[in-house]
ZADO-1210 file (C-alpha; in nm, 4 decimals, padded with zeros to 6 digits):
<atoms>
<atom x="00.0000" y="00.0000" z="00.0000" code="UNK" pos="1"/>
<atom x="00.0885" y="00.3558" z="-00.0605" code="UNK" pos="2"/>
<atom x="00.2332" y="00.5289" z="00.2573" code="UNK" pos="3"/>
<atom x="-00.0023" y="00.7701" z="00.3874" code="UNK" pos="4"/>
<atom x="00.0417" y="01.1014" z="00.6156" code="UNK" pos="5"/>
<atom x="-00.0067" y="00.9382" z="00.9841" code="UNK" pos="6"/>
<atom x="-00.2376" y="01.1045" z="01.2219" code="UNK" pos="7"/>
<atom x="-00.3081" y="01.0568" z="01.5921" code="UNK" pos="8"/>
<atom x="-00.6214" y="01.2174" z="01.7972" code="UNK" pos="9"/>
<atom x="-00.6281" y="01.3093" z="02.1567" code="UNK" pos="10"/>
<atom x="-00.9574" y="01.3592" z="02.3072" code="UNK" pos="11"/>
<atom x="-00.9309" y="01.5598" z="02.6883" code="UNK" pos="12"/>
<atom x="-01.1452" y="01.5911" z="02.9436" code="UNK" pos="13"/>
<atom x="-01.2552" y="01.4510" z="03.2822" code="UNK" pos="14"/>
<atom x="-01.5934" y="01.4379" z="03.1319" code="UNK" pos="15"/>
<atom x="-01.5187" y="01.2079" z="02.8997" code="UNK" pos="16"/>
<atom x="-01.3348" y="01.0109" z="03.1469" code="UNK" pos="17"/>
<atom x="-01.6119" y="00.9902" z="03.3545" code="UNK" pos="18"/>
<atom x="-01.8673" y="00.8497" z="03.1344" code="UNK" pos="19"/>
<atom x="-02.0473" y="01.1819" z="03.1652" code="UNK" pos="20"/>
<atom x="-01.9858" y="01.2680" z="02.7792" code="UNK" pos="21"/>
<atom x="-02.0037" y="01.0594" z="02.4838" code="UNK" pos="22"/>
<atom x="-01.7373" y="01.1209" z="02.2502" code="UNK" pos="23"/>
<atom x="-01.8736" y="01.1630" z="01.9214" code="UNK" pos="24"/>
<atom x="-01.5628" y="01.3295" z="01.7328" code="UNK" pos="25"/>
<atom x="-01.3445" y="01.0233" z="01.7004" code="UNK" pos="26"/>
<atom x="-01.5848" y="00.9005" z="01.4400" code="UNK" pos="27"/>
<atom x="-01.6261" y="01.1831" z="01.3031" code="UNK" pos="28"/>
<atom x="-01.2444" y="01.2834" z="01.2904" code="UNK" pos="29"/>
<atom x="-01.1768" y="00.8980" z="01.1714" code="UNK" pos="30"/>
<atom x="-01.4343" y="00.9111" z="00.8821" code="UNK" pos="31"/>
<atom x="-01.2760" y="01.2427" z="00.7475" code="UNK" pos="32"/>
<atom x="-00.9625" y="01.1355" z="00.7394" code="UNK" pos="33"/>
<atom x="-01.0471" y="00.8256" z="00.5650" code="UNK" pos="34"/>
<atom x="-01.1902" y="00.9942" z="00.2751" code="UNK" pos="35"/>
<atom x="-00.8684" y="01.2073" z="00.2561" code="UNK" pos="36"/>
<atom x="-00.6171" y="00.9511" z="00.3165" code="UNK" pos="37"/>
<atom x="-00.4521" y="01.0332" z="00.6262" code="UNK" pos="38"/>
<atom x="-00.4267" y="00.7438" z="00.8834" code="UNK" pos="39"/>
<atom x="-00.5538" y="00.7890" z="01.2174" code="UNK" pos="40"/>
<atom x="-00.3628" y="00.5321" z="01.3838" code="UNK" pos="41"/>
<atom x="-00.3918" y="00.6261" z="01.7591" code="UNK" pos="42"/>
<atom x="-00.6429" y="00.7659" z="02.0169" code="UNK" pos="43"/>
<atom x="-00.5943" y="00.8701" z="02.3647" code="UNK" pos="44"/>
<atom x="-00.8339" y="00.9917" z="02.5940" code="UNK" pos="45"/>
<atom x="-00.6693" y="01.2208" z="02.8742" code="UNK" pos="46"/>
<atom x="-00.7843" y="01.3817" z="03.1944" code="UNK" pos="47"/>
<atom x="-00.7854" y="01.7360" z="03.2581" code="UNK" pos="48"/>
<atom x="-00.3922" y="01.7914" z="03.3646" code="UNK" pos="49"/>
<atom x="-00.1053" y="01.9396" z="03.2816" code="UNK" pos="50"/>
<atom x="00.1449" y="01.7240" z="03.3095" code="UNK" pos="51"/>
<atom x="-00.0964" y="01.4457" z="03.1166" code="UNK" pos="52"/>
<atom x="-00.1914" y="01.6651" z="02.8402" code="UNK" pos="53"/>
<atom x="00.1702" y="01.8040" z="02.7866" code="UNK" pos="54"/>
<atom x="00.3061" y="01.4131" z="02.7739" code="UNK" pos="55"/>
<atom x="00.0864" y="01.2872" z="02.5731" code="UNK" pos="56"/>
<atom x="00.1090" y="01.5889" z="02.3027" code="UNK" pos="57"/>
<atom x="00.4784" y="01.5435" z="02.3203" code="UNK" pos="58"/>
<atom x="00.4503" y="01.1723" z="02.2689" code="UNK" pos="59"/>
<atom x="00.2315" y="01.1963" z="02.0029" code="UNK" pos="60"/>
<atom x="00.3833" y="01.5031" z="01.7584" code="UNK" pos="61"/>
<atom x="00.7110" y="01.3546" z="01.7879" code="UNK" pos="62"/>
<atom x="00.5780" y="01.0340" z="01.6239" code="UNK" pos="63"/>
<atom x="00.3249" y="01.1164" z="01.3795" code="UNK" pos="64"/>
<atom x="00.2543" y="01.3708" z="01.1008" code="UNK" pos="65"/>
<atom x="-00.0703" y="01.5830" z="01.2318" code="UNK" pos="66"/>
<atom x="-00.2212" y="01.5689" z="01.6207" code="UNK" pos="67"/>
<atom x="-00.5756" y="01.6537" z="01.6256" code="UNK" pos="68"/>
<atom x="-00.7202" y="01.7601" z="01.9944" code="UNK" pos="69"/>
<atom x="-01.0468" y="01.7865" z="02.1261" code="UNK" pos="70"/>
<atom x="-01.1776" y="01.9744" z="02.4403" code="UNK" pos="71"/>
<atom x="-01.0067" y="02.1855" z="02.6748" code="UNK" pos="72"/>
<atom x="-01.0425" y="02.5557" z="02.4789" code="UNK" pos="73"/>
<atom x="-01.3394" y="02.7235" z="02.6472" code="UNK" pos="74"/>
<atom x="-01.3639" y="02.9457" z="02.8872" code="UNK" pos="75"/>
<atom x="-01.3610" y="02.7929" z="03.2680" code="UNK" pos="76"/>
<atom x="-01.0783" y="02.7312" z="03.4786" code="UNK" pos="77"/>
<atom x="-01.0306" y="02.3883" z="03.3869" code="UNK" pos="78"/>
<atom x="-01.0026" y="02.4623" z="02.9746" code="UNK" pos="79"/>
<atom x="-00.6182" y="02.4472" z="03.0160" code="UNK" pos="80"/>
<atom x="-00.6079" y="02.3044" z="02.6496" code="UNK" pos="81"/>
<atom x="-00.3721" y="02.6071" z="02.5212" code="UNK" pos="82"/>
<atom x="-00.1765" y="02.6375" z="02.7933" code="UNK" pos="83"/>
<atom x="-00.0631" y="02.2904" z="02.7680" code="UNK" pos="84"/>
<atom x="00.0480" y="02.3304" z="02.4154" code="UNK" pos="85"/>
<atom x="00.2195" y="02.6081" z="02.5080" code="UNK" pos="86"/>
<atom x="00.4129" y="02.4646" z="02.7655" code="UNK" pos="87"/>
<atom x="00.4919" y="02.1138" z="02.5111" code="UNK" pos="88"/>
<atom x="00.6351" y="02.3405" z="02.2430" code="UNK" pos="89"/>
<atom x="00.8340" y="02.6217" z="02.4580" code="UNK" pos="90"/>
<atom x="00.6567" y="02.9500" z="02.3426" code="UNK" pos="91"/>
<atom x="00.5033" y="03.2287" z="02.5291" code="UNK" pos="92"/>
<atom x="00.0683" y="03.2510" z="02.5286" code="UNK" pos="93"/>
<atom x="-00.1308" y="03.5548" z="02.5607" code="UNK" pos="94"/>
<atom x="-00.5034" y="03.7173" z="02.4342" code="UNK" pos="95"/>
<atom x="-00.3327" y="03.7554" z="02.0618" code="UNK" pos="96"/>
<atom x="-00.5673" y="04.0635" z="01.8734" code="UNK" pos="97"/>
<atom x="-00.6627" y="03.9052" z="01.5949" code="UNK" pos="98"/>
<atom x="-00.8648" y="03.6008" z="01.7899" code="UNK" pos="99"/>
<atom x="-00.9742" y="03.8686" z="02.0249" code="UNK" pos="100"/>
<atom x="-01.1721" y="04.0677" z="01.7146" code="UNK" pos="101"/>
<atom x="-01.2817" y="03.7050" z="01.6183" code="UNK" pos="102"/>
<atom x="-01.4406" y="03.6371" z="01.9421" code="UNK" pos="103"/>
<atom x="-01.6062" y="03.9592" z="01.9956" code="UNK" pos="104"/>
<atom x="-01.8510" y="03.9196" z="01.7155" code="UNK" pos="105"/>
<atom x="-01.9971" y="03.6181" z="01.8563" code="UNK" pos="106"/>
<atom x="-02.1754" y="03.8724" z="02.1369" code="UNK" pos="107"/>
<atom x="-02.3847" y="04.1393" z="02.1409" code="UNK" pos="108"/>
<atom x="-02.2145" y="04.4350" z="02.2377" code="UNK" pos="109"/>
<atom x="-01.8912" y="04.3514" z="02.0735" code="UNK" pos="110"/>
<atom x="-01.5722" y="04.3874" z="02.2519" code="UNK" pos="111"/>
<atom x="-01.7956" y="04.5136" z="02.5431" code="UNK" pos="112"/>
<atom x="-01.9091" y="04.2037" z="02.6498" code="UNK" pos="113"/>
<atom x="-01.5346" y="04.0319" z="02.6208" code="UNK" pos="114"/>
<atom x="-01.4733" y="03.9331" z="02.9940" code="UNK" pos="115"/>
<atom x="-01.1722" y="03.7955" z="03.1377" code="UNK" pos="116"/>
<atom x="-01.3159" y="03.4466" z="03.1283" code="UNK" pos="117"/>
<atom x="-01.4709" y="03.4974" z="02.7250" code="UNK" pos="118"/>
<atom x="-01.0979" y="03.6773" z="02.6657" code="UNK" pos="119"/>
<atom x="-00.9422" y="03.2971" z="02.7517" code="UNK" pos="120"/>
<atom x="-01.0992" y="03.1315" z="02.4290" code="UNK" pos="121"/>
<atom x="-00.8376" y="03.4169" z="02.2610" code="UNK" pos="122"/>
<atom x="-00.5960" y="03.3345" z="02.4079" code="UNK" pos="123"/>
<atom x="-00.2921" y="03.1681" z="02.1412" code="UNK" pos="124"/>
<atom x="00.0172" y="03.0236" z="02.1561" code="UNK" pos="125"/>
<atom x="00.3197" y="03.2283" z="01.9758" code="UNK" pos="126"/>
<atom x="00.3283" y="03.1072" z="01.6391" code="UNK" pos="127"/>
<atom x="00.0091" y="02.9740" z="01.5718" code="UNK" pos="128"/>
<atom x="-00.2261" y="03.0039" z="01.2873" code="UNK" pos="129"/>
<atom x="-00.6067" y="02.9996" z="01.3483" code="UNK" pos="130"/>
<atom x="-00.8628" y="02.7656" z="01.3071" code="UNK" pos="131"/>
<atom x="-01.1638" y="02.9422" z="01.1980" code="UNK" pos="132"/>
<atom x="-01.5123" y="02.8608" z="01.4108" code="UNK" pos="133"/>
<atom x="-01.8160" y="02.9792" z="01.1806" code="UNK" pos="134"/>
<atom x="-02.0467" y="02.8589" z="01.4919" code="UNK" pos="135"/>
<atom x="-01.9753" y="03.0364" z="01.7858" code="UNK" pos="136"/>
<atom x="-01.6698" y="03.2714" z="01.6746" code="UNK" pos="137"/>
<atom x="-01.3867" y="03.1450" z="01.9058" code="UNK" pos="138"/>
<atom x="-01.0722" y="03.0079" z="01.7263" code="UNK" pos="139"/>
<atom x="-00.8838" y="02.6981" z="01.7431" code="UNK" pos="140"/>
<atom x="-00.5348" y="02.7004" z="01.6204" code="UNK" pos="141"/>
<atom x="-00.2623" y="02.4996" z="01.4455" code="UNK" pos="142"/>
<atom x="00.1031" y="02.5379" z="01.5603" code="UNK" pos="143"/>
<atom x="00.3130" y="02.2919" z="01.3333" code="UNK" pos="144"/>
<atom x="00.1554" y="01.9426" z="01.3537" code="UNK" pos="145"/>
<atom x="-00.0668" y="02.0069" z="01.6139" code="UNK" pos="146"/>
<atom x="-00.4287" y="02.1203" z="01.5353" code="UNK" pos="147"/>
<atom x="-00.6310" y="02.2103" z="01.8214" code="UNK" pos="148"/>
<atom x="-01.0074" y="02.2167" z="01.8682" code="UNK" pos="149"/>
<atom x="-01.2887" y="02.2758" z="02.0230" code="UNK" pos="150"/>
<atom x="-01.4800" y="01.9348" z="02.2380" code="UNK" pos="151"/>
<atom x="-01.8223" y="02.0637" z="02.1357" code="UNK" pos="152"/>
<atom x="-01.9138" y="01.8438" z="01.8596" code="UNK" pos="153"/>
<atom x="-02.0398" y="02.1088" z="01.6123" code="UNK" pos="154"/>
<atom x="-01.7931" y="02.3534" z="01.6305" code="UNK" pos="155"/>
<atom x="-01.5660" y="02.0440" z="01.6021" code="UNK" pos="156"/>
<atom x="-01.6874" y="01.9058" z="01.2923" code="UNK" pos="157"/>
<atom x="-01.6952" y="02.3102" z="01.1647" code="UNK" pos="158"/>
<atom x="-01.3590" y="02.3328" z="01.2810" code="UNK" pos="159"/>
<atom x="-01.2337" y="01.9827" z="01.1056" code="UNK" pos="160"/>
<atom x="-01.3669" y="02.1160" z="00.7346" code="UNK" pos="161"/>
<atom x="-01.1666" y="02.4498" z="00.8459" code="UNK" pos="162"/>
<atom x="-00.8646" y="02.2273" z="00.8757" code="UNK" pos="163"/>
<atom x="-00.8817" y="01.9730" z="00.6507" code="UNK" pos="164"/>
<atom x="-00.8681" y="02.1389" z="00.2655" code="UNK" pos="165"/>
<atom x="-00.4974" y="02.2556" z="00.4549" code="UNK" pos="166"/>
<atom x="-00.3587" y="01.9288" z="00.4485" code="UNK" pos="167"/>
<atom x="-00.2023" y="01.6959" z="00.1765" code="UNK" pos="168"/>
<atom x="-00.3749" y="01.3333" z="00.2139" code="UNK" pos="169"/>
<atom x="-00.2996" y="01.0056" z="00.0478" code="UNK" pos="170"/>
<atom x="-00.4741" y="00.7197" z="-00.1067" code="UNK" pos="171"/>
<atom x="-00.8361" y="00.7137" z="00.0281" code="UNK" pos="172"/>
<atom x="-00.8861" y="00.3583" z="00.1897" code="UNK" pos="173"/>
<atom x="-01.1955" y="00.1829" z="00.0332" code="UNK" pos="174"/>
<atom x="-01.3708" y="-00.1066" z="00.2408" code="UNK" pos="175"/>
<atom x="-01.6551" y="-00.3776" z="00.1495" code="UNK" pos="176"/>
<atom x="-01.8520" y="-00.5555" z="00.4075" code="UNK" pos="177"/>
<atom x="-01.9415" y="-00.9264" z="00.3074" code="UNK" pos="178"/>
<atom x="-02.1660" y="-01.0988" z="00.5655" code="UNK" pos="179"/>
<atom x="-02.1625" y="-01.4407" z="00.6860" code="UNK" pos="180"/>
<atom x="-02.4367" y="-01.6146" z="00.9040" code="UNK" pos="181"/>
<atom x="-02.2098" y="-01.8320" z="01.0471" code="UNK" pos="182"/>
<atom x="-01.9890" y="-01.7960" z="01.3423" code="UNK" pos="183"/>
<atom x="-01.5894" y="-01.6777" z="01.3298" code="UNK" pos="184"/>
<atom x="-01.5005" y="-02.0474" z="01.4368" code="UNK" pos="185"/>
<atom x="-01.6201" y="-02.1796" z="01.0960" code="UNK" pos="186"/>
<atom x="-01.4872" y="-01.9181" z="00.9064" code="UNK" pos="187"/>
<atom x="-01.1280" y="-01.8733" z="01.0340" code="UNK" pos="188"/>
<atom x="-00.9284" y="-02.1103" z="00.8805" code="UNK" pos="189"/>
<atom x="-01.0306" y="-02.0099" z="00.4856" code="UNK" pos="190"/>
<atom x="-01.0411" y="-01.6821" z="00.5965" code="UNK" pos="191"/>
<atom x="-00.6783" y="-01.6635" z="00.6862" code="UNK" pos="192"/>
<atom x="-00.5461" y="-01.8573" z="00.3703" code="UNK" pos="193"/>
<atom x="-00.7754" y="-01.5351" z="00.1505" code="UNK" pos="194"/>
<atom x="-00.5872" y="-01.2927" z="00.4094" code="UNK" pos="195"/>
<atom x="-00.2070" y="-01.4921" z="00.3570" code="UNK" pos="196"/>
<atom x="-00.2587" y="-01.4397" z="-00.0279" code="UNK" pos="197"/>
<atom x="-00.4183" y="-01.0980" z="-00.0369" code="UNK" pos="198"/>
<atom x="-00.1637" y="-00.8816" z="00.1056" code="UNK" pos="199"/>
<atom x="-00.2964" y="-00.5596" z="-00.0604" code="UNK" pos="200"/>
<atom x="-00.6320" y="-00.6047" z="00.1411" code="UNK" pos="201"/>
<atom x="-00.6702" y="-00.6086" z="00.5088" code="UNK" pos="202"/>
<atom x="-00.9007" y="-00.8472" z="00.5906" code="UNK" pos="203"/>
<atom x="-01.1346" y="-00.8066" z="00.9461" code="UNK" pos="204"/>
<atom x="-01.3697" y="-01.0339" z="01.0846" code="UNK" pos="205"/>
<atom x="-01.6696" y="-00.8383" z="01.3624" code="UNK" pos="206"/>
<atom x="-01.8889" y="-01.1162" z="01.4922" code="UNK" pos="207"/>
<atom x="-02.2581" y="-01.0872" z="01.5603" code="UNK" pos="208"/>
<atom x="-02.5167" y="-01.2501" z="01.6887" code="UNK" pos="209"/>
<atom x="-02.8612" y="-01.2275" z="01.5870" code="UNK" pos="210"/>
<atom x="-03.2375" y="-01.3929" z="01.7217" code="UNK" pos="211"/>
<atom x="-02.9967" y="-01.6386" z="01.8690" code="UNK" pos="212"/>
<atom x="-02.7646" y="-01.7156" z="01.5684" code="UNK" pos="213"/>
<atom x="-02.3788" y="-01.5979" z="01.5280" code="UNK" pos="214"/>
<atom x="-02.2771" y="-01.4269" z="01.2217" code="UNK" pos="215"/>
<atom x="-01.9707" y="-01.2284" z="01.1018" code="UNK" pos="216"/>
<atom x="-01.9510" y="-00.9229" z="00.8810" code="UNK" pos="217"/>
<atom x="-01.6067" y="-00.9428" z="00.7115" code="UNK" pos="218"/>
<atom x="-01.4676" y="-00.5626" z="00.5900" code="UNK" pos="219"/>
<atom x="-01.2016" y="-00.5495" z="00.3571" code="UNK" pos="220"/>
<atom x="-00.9839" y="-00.2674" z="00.3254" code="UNK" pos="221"/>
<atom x="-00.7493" y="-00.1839" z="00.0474" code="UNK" pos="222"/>
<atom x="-00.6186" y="00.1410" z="-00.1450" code="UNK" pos="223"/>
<atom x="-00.6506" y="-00.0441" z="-00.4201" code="UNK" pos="224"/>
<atom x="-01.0326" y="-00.0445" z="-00.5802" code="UNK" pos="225"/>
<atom x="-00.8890" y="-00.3062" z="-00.8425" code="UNK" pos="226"/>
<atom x="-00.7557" y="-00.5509" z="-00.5435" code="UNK" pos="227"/>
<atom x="-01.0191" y="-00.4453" z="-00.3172" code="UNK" pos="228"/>
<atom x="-01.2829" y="-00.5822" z="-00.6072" code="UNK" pos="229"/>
<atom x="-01.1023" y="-00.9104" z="-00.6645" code="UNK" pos="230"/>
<atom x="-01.0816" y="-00.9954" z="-00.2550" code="UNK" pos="231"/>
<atom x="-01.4657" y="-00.9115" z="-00.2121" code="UNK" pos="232"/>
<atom x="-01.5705" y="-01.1138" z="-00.4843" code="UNK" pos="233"/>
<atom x="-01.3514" y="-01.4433" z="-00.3362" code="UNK" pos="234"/>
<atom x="-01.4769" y="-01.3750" z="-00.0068" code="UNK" pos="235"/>
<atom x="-01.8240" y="-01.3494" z="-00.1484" code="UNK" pos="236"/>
<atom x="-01.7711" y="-01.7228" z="-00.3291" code="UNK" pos="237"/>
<atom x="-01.6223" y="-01.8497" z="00.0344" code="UNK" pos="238"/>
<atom x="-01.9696" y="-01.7306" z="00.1629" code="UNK" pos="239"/>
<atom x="-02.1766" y="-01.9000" z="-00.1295" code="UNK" pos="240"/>
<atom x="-01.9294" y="-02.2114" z="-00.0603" code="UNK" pos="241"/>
<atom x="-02.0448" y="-02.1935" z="00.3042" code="UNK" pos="242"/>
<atom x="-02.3981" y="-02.0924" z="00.2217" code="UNK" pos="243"/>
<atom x="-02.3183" y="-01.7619" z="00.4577" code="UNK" pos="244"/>
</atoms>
């Protein structure tokens, strides 16, 4: 397979943690990047702290091409988002003017109605280029590989589509879903000899089970639509073979 630009997401907050919040931008992020053909090849899920967030961003720009967080830029105490990535790269953060203009259109009376807490959501690391947020005003930001973004699904989504026409992507992975109604334990031994041949495809099996019956939906994966097209269709006559 082609090599694509790697990717890594890191999802923060105690809410999430807590089982308080469902997160919902992993799939999103994960579907988007598909299409382009960047890999998302890791997720972590960290608390609210310093020392956590800072590790893990370190960890993770050092070994892939783009970072992509979520949560932690509002306006509360505990949104400690850009001061984390502040800290992991080494540069200075302050209200910068341009994010503070930004921000004040999202209220009323304008610059007016910026208080210290609403002036924390302008607050950007040195360097940085913004992330614009056509749903509620307040900017994310990009500083090298590191793209940072709001938790609220919506404005995450609004801020991904911001970000995303930025990047160079790959191949596009393409997948096909073949469905067996029988269980994995009948199915793994051909299955493996399709995967040892086919190593342009990756081959998955997901078990199911259904009004009392196991099944297994098989999704192949490939770059390739030409390779892709020939594994479906001999995983399709192992199915007829076995009747599904």
């Amino acid at each position: 397979m082609t090599h694509n630009p790697s990717a890594a997401m890191l999802v923060i907050g105690d809410e999430i943690l807590s089982g308080r919040t469902r997160d919902a931008n992993m799939h999103h992020l994960a579907g988007r990047l598909t299409d382009m053909g960047i890999d998302l090849n890791e997720v972590r899920v960290v608390s609210d702290n310093t020392s956590n967030i800072v590790d893990a961003l370190n960890a993770l720009r050092g070994r892939y091409d783009h970072v992509f967080t979520s949560g932690g830029i509002g306006p509360t105490h505990d949104d400690i988002t850009a001061d984390c990535v502040a800290v992991a790269f080494g540069v200075g953060l302050d209200v910068r003017e341009d994010a503070r203009l930004i921000l004040a259109t999202n209220y009323p009376n304008g610059e007016a109605d910026l208080n210290p807490a609403r002036l924390r959501m302008a607050r950007i690391p040195d360097g940085a280029s913004l992330i614009d947020n056509p749903v509620s005003k307040a900017p994310g930001f990009t500083l090298e590989n590191v793209h940072v973004m709001a938790g609220v699904p919506k404005v995450f989504q609004a801020m991904v589509e911001g970000v995303l026409p930025l990047l160079t992507g790959g191949r596009p992975l393409l997948s096909a879903t073949v469905t067996f109604n029988r269980g994995e334990g009948d199915i793994a031994g051909p299955l493996a000899e399709i995967a040892e041949r086919l190593s342009d495809v990756s081959i998955g099996s997901y078990p199911f089970q259904r009004d009392g019956r196991y099944g297994s939906n098989i999704v192949l994966r490939s770059q390739d639509p030409e390779a892709l097209a020939s594994a479906e269709a001999e995983v399709i006559a192992l199915a007829d073979r076995m009747h599904r």
